[in-house]
C-alpha beads as a LAMMPS data file, in Angstrom:
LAMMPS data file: protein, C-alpha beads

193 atoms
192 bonds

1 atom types
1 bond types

-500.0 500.0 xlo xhi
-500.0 500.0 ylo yhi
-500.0 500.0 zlo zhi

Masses

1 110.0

Atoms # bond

1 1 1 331.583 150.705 -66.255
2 1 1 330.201 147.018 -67.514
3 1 1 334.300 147.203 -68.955
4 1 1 335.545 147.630 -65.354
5 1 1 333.369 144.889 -64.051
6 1 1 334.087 142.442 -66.530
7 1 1 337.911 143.258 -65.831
8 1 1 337.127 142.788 -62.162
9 1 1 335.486 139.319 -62.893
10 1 1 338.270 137.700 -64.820
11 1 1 340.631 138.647 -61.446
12 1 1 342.189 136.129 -59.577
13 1 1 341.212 138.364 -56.446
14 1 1 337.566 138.666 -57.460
15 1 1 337.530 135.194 -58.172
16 1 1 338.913 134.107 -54.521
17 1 1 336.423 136.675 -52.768
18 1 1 333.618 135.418 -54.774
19 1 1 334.692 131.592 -53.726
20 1 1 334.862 132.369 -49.815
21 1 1 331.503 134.358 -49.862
22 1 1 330.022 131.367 -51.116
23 1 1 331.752 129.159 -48.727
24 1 1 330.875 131.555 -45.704
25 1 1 327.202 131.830 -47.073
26 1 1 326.818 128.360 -47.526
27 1 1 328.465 125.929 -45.473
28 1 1 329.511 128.261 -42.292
29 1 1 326.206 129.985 -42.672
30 1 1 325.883 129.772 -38.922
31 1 1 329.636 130.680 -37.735
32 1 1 329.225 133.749 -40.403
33 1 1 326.101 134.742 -39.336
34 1 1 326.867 135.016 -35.400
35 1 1 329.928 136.222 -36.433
36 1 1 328.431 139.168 -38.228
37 1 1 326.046 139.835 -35.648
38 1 1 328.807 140.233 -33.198
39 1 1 330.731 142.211 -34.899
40 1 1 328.110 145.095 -35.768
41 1 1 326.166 144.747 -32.286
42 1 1 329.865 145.625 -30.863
43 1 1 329.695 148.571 -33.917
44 1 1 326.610 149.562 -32.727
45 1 1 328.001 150.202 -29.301
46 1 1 331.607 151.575 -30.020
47 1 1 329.404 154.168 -32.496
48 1 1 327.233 155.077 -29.140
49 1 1 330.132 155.080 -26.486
50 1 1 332.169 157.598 -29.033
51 1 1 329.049 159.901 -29.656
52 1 1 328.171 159.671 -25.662
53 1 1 331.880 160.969 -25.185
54 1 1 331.384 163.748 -27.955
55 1 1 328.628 164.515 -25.986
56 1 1 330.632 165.014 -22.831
57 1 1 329.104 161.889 -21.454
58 1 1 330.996 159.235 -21.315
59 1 1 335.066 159.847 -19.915
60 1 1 336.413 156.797 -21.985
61 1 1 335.653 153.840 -24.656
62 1 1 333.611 150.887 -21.562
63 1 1 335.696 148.024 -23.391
64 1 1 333.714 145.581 -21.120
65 1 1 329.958 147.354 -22.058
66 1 1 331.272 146.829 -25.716
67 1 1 332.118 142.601 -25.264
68 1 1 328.615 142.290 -23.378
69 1 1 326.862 144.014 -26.147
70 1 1 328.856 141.624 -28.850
71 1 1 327.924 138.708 -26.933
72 1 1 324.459 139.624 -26.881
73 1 1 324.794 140.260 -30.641
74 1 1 325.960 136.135 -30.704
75 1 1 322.875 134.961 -28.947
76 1 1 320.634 137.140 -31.544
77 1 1 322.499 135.665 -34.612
78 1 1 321.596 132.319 -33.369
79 1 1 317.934 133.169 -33.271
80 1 1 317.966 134.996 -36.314
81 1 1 319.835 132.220 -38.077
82 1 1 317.624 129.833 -37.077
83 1 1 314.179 131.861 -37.406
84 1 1 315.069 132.185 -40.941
85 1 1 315.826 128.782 -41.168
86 1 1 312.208 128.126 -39.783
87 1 1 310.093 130.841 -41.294
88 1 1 311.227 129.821 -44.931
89 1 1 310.388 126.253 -43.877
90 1 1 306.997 126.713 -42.595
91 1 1 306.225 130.024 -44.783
92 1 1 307.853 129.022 -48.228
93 1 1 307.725 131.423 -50.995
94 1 1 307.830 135.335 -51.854
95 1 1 304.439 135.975 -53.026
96 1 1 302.869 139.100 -51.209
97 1 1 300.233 137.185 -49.137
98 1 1 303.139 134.924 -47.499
99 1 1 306.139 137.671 -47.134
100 1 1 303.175 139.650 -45.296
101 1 1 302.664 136.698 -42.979
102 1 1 306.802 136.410 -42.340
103 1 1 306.189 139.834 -41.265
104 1 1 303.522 139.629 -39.028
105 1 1 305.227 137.003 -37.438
106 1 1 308.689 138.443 -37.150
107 1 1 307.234 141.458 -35.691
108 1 1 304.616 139.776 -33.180
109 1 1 306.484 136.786 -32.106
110 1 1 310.407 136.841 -32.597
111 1 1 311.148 140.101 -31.743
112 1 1 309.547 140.236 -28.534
113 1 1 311.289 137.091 -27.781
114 1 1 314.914 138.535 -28.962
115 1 1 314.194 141.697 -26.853
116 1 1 313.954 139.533 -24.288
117 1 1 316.786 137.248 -24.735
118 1 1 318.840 141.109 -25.579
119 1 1 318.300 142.137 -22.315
120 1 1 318.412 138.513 -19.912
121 1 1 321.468 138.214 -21.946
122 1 1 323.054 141.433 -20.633
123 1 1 322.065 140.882 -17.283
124 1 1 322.944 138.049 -16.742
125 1 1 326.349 139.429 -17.955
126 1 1 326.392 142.040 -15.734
127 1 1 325.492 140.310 -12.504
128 1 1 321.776 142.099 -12.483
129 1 1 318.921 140.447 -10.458
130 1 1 316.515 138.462 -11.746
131 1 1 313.682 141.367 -11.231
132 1 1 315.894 144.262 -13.068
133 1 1 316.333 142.035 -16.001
134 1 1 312.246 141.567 -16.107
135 1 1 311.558 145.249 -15.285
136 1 1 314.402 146.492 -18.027
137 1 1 312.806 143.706 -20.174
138 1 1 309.770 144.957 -20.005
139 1 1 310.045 148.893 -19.811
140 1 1 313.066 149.385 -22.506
141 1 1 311.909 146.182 -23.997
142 1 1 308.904 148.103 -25.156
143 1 1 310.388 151.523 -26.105
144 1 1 312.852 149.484 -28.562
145 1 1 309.592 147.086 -30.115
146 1 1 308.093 150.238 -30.541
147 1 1 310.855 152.524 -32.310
148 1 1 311.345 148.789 -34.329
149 1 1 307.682 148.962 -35.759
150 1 1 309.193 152.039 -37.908
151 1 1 312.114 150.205 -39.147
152 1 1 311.578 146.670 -39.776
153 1 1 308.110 146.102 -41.489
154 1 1 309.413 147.499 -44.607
155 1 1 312.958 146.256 -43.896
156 1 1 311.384 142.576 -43.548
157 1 1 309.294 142.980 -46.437
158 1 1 312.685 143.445 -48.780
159 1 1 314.212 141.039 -46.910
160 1 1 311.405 138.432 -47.481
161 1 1 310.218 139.390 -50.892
162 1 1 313.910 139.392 -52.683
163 1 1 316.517 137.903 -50.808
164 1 1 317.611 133.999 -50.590
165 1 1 317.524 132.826 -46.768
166 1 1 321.257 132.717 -46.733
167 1 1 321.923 136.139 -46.817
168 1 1 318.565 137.718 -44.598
169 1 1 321.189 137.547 -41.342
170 1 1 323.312 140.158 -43.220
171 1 1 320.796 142.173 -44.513
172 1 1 318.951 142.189 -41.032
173 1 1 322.625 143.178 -39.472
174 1 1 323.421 145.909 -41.922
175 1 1 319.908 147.692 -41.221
176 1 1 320.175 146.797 -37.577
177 1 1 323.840 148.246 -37.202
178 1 1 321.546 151.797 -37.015
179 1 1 319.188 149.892 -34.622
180 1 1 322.412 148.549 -32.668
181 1 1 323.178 152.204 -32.097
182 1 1 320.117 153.141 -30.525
183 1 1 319.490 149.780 -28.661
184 1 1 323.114 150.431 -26.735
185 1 1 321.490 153.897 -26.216
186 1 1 318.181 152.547 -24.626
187 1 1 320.377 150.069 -22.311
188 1 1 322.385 152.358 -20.855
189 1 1 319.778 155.200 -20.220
190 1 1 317.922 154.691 -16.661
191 1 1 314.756 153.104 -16.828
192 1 1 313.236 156.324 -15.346
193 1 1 313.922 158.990 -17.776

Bonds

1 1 1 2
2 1 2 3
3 1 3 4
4 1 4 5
5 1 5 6
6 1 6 7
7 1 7 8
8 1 8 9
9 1 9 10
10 1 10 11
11 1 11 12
12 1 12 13
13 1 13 14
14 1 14 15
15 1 15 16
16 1 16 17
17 1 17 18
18 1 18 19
19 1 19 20
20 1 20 21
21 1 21 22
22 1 22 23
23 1 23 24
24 1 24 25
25 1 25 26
26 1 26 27
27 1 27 28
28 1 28 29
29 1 29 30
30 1 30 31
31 1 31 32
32 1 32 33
33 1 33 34
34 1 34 35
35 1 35 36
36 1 36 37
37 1 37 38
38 1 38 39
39 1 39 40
40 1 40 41
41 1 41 42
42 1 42 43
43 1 43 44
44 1 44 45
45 1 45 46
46 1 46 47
47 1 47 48
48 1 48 49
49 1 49 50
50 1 50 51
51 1 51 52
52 1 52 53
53 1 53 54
54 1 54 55
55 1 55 56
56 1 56 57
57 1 57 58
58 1 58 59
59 1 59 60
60 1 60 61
61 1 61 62
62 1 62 63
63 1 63 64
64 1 64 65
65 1 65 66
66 1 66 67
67 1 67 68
68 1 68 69
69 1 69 70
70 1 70 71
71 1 71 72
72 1 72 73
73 1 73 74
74 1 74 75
75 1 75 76
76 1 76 77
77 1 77 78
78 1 78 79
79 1 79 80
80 1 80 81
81 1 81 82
82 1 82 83
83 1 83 84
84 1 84 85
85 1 85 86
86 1 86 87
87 1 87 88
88 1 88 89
89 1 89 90
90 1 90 91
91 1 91 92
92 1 92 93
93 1 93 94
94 1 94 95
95 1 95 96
96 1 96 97
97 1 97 98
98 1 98 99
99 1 99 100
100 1 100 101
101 1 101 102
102 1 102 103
103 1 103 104
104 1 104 105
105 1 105 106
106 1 106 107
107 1 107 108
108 1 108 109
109 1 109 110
110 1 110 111
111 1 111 112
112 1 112 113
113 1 113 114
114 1 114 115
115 1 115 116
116 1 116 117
117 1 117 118
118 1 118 119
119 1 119 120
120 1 120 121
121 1 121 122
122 1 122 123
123 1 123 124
124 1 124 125
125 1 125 126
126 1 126 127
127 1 127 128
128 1 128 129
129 1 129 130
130 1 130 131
131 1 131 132
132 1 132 133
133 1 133 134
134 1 134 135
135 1 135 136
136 1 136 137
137 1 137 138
138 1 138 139
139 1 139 140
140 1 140 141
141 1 141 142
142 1 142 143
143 1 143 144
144 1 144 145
145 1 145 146
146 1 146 147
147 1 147 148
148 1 148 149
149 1 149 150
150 1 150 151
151 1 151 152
152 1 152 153
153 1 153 154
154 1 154 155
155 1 155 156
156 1 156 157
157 1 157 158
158 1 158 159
159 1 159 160
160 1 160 161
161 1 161 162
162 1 162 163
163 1 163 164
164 1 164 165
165 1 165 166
166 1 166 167
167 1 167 168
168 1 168 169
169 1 169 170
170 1 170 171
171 1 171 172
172 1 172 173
173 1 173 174
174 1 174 175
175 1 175 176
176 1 176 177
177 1 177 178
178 1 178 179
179 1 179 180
180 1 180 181
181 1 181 182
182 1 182 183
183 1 183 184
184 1 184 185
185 1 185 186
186 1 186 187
187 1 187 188
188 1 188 189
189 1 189 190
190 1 190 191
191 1 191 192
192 1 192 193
């Protein structure tokens, strides 16, 4: 196996990936990581829509639920991007007592706030009243804070503790591709069941 890999290295392929993952990790940081949170909120969706029409559900693939939900993926890789940014700059560090605190504080203050921006952000896409967007805040708001205090405290505490602030974005995405699922699920159920 270290063979293979050190045949892999010496590619000119492996060489030109390695060279744009840099580049997109580095100096597009931003543009990569709305990109990526695009991409797998509009996953998360397609994955629900095609399980919903398993189901018997859903009649057909709601290209238009699917662009809403990527667009509300861009305005959560903004804030994540940036939160990052800001945690690591107020919070530096990877010792225990400060990744706890990143924690705390992802949990208690940004993800309310993202929940928030989730849902105005799909409202205001889909022509909703101010009052529905605070009552859908606020009721599925809550069920999705609530299933994400199983997930993300020890998601964020890997994420803190071992990765470089460059590539949290991705990490957060790949865990939250599951998460996607189920927050497409909780949007599209009616706030009274």
């Amino acid at each position: 196996m270290a063979s293979l890999l050190r045949i892999l290295r010496g590619t000119a392929a492996f060489r030109s990936a390695r060279k744009t993952t840099r580049v997109l990790f580095s100096k597009y940081l931003l543009v990569t990581n709305v990109g990526i949170s695009m991409t797998l909120s509009a996953a998360g969706d397609v994955l629900q829509q095609h399980y919903q029409m398993s189901q018997g559900r859903h009649v057909a693939w709601d290209r238009r639920r699917t662009r809403h939900l990527a667009t509300s993926g861009m305005t959560v890789g903004f804030g994540c991007h940036w939160w990052y940014l800001f945690l690591d700059r107020k919070l530096p560090g990877r010792a225990l007592p400060i990744v706890l605190k990143k924690m705390v504080a992802d949990q208690v203050i940004f993800s309310p706030v993202m929940w928030s921006v989730f849902f105005v952000t799909l409202g205001l896409l889909e022509g909703t009243g101010a009052r529905h967007m605070v009552n859908e805040t606020i009721f599925k708001g809550q069920k999705l804070w609530t299933a994400e205090l199983l997930v993300w405290p020890p998601a964020q505490m890997v994420n803190f503790m071992l990765l470089p602030t460059h590539y949290r974005v991705l990490y957060d995405n790949v865990i939250s591709l599951g998460f996607d699922y189920y927050a497409s699920y909780v949007k599209h159920t009616p706030m009274d069941t």
